[in-house]
C-alpha positions as CSV (number, residue, x, y, z in Angstrom):
1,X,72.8,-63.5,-53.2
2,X,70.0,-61.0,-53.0
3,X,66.1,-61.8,-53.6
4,X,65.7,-59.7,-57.1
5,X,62.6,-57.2,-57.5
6,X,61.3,-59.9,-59.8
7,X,60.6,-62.2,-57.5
8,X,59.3,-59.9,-54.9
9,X,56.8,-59.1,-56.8
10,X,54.0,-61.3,-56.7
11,X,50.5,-62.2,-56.3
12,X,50.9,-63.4,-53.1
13,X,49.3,-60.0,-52.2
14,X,46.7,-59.4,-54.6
15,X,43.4,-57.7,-53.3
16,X,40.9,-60.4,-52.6
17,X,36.9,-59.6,-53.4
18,X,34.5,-58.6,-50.5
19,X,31.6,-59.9,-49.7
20,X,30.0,-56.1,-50.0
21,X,31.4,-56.2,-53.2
22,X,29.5,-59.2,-54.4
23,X,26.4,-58.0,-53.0
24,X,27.0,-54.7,-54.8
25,X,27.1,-56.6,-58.0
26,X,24.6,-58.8,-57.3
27,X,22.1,-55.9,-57.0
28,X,23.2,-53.9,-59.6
29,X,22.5,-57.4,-62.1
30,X,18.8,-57.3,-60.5
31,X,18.4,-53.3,-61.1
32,X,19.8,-54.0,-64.7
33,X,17.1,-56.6,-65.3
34,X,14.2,-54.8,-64.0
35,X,15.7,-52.2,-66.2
36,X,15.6,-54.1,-69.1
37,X,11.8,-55.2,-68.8
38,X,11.5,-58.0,-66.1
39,X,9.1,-57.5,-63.5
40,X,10.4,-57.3,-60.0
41,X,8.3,-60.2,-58.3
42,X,9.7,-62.4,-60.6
43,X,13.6,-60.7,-60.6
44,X,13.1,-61.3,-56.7
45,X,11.6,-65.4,-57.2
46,X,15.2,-65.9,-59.5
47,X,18.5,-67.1,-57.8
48,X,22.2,-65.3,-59.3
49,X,22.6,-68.0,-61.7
50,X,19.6,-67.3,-63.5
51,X,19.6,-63.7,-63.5
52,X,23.6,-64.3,-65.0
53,X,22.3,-66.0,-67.4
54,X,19.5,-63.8,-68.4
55,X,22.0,-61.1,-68.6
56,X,24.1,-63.0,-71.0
57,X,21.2,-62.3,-73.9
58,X,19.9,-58.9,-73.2
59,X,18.3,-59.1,-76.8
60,X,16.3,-61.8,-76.0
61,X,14.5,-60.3,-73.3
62,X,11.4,-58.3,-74.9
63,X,10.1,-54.9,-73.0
64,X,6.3,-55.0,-72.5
């Protein structure tokens, strides 16, 4: 029997991320909070989770 085109198919191959990739997004996060009103010194003081989580609520965070 032959192996089908179905089954060949697969994710085995799927692309994986980069690491350049992650830093990409990682700095466009920062640029978008600066954009959004957060001052840089304290953009820079914030690990990814909380800038994530920042971004979540654009809203909430008030321009000066």
């Amino acid at each position: 029997m032959r192996t089908k085109r179905k089954f060949m198919k697969t994710h085995l191959t799927r692309p994986r991320k980069s690491g350049a990739a992650k830093r990409r997004r990682q700095a466009d996060h920062r640029k978008r909070l600066v954009a959004l009103g957060v001052d840089q010194d304290t953009v820079d003081g914030m690990n990814q989770q909380e800038v994530r989580a920042m971004l979540k609520y654009p809203a909430k965070i008030r321009k000066d």
